[in-house]
C-alpha positions, 0 to 999 in steps of 0.5 A: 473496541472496533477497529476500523476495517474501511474508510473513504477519503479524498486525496488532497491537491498533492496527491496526499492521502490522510490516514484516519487518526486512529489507525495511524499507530499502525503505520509508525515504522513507515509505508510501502505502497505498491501495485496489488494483483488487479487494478488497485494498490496495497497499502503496507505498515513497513514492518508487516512488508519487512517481515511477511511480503520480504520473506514471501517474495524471497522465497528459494526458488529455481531462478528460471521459475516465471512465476515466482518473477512475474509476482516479485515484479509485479509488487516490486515495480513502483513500489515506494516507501514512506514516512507518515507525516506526523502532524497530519497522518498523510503519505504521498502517493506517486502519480504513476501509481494513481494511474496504475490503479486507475485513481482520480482523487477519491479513494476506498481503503479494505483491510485486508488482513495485515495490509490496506487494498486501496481503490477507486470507488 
């Protein structure tokens, strides 16, 4: 059986993107949405956040290493997280992080590993 790697959408009047049927599973502990490393977004299964980005933003560092700051902010700021409307399989997608990445209405969605990059096309 393929798994679905890509998939284009049109978000819908209020911001709402639907979630292929059949990736949906995926998603059943919830959604964290943040800004990526360039101007595009990542879409995250809550669990994956929790357990991978949560112990590699954690990481123990020295207080004053800027770097490990500038990433912590960089996937912090603006993050949301979601449940997925179950009837339909949509998540909402705040305004600013639509502006952030410089998304109209119609998306592009990679996997990228364990996460979704999500862009403008």
């Amino acid at each position: 059986m393929a798994s679905t790697d890509y998939f284009e959408r049109k978000l819908d009047d209020k911001r709402r993107l639907t979630i292929p049927a059949e990736l949906r599973a995926e998603f059943v502990s919830g959604i964290v949405l943040t800004r990526g490393f360039g101007q595009y977004l990542h879409l995250y299964p809550k669990s994956v956040w929790d357990t991978d980005v949560e112990a590699a933003l954690n990481v123990k560092s020295s207080i004053l290493d800027e770097k490990t700051a500038d990433i912590n902010v960089q996937f912090r700021r603006g993050k949301i997280e979601a449940e997925l409307d179950q009837k339909q399989g949509r998540v909402t997608f705040e305004q600013h992080l639509l502006d952030y990445a410089q998304i109209d209405r119609e998306i592009i969605a990679v996997r990228a590993g364990a996460y979704w990059r999500i862009m403008a096309p």
